[in-house]
C-alpha positions as CSV (number, residue, x, y, z in Angstrom):
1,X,68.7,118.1,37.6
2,X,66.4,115.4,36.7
3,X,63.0,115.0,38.1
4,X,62.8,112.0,40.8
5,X,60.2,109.5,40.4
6,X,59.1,110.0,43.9
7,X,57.7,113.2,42.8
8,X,56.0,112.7,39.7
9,X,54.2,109.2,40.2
10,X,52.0,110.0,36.9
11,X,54.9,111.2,35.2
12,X,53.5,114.5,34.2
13,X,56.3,116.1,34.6
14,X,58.5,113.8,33.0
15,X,56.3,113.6,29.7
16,X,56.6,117.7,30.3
17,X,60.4,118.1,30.4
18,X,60.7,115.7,27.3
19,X,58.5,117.7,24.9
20,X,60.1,120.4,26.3
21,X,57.0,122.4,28.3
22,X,59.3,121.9,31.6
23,X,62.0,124.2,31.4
24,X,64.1,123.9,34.6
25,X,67.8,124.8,36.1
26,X,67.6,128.2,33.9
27,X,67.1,132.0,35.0
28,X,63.3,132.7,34.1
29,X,61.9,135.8,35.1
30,X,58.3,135.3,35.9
31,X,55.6,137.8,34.3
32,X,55.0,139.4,37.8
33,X,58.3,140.3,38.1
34,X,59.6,137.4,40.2
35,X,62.6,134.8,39.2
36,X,63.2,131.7,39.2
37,X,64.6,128.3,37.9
38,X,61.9,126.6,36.6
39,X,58.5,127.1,34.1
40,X,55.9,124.7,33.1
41,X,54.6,125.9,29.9
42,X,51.1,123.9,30.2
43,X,49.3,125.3,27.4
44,X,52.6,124.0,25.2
45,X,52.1,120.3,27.3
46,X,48.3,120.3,26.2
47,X,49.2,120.6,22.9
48,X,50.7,117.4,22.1
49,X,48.9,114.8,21.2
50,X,47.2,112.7,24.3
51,X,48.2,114.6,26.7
52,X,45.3,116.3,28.2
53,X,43.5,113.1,27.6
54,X,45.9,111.6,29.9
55,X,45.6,114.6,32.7
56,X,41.8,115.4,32.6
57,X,42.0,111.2,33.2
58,X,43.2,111.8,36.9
59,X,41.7,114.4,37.3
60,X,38.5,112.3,36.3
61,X,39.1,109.8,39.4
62,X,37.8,112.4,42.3
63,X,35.2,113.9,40.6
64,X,31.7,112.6,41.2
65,X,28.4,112.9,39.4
66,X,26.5,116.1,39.9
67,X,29.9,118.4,40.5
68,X,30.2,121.4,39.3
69,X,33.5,122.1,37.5
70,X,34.3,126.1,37.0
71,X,37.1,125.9,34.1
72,X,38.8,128.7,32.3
73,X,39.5,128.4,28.3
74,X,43.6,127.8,28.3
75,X,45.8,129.6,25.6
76,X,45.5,126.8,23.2
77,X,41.9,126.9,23.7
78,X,41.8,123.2,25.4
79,X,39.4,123.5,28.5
80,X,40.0,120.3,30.7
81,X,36.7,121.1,32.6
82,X,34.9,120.0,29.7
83,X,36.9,116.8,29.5
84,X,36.6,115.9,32.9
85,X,32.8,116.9,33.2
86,X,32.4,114.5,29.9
87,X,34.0,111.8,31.7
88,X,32.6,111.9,34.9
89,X,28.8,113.0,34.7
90,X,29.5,116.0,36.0
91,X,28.8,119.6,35.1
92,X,31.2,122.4,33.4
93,X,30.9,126.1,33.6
94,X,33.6,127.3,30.6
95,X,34.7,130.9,31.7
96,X,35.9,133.5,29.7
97,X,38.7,136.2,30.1
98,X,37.5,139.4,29.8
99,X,39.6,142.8,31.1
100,X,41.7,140.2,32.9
101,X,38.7,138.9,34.7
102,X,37.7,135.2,34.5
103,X,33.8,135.0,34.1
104,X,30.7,133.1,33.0
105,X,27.1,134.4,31.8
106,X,24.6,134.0,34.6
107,X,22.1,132.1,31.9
108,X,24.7,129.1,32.2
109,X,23.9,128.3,35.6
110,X,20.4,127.1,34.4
């Protein structure tokens, strides 16, 4: 089923399903168990070329000076909090994931 342009005025998801990070109308089994018919592989999106240039860009337009931005480190190591913080004035905490646990060191808030 294609994606309506109603629903994806950016066309995220369009740029998604043609590199092929938007798998949909398939049997997915979700890694808590669940099911379902569709996946967005985002760290396979940020990959290609532009692309989280284009993202951390809207993102960008309700962010104001002085904000902090709490960001974890994706898969492909691109942290959009960074980009949007560089953008915008604003400030990035970069977390880590440690024992499953997202979390920053203390001296970073200074």
């Amino acid at each position: 089923m294609p994606i309506l342009a109603e629903h994806d005025p950016h066309k995220i998801l369009g740029d998604m399903e043609q590199n092929g990070s938007y798998v949909g109308d398939k049997h997915i089994v979700y890694k808590d168990g669940t099911h379902g018919d569709k996946y967005l592989d985002k760290d396979k999106h940020l990959s290609q070329p532009g692309v989280a240039e284009k993202i951390c860009a809207l993102f960008a337009t309700d962010i104001t000076p002085g904000t902090i931005i709490i960001s974890p480190e994706t898969r492909s190591k691109v942290n959009l909090g960074e980009r949007i913080a560089q953008m915008t004035g604003a400030t990035c905490l970069s977390t880590q994931k440690i024992l499953d646990v997202h979390s920053f060191h203390p001296e970073d808030l200074t």
